[in-house]
C-alpha positions as CSV (number, residue, x, y, z in Angstrom):
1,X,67.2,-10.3,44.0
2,X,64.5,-11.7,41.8
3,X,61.2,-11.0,44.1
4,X,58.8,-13.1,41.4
5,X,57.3,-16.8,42.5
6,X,56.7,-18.5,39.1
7,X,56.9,-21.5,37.3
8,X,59.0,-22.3,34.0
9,X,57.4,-19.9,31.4
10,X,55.4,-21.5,28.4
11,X,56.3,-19.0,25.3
12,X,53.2,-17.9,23.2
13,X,53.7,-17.0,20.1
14,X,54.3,-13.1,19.9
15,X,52.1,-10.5,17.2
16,X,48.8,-9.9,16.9
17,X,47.3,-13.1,16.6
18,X,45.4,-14.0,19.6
19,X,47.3,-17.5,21.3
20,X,46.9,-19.6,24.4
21,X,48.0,-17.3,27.2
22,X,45.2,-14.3,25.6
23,X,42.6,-17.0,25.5
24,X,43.2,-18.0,29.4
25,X,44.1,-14.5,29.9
26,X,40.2,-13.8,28.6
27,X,38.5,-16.6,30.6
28,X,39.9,-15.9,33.7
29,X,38.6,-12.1,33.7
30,X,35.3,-13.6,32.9
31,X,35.4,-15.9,35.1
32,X,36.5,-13.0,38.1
33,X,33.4,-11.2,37.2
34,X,31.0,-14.0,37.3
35,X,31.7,-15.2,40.5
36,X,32.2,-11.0,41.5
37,X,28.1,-11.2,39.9
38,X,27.1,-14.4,42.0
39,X,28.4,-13.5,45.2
40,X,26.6,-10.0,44.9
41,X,23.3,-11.9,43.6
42,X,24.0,-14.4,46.7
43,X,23.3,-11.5,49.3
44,X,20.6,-10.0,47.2
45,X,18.5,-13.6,46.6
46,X,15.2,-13.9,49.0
47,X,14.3,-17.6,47.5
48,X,16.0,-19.9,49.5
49,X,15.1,-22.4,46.3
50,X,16.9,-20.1,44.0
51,X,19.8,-19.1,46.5
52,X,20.2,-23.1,46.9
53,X,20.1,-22.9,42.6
54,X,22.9,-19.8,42.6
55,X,25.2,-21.0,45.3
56,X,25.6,-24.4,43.0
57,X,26.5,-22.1,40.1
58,X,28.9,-19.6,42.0
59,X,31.1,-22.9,43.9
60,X,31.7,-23.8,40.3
61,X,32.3,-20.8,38.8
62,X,34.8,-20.5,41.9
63,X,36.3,-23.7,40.9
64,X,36.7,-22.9,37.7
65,X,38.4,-19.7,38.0
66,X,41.0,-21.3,40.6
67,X,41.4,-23.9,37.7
68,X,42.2,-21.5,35.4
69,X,44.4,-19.5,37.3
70,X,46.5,-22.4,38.6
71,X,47.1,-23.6,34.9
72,X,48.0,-20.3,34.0
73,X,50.3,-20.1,37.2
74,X,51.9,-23.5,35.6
75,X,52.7,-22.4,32.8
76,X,54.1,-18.9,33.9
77,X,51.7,-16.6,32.6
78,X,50.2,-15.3,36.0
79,X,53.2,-14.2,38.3
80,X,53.2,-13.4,42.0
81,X,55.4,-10.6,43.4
82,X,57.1,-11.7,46.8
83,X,56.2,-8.2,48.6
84,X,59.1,-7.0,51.1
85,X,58.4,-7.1,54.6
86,X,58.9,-3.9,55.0
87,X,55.9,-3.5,52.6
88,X,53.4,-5.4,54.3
89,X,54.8,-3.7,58.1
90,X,53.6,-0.2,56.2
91,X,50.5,-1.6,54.7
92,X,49.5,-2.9,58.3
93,X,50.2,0.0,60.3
94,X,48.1,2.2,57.8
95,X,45.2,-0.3,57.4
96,X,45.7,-0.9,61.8
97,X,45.7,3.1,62.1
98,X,42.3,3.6,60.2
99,X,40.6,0.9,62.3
100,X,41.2,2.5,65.1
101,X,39.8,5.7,63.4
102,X,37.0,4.0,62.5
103,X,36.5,2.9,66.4
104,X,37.3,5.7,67.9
């Protein structure tokens, strides 16, 4: 059973040259760690002129990166792995258990 959700793939051309998929590949981690940057500088701000100034930038820096990452999903260069119920029931319980450590 094939547990990927993609689109068709777009083939890249393969070697060492840098192509398409390496260039999205690039902008989307700079993109994750801008908005990771903003949303730290967001808390951090005490201007309320400046936070109005930063939360402009990090919405479209946010935009952006979902741009980039649903052209890349498109063309079938970002897969998502369909995870097993059985996955997400263990994953739960754990995360469930140390809550209730947490509050105990």
């Amino acid at each position: 059973m094939n547990n990927n959700i993609s689109n068709p793939k777009t083939e890249v051309p393969k070697g060492t040259s840098i192509n398409d998929k390496d260039y999205m590949n690039s902008l989307l981690s700079c993109l994750k760690e801008m908005v990771k940057n903003y949303s730290v500088v967001l808390t951090e701000v005490s201007n309320e002129n400046l936070y109005n100034e930063y939360k402009i930038m990090f919405d479209e820096y946010t935009n952006l990166q979902r741009e980039v990452y649903e052209l890349m999903f498109k063309k079938g260069w970002y897969t998502i792995e369909k995870v097993e119920q059985q996955k997400l029931d263990a994953k739960y319980q754990t995360l469930n258990q140390e809550f209730m450590d947490l509050n105990a």
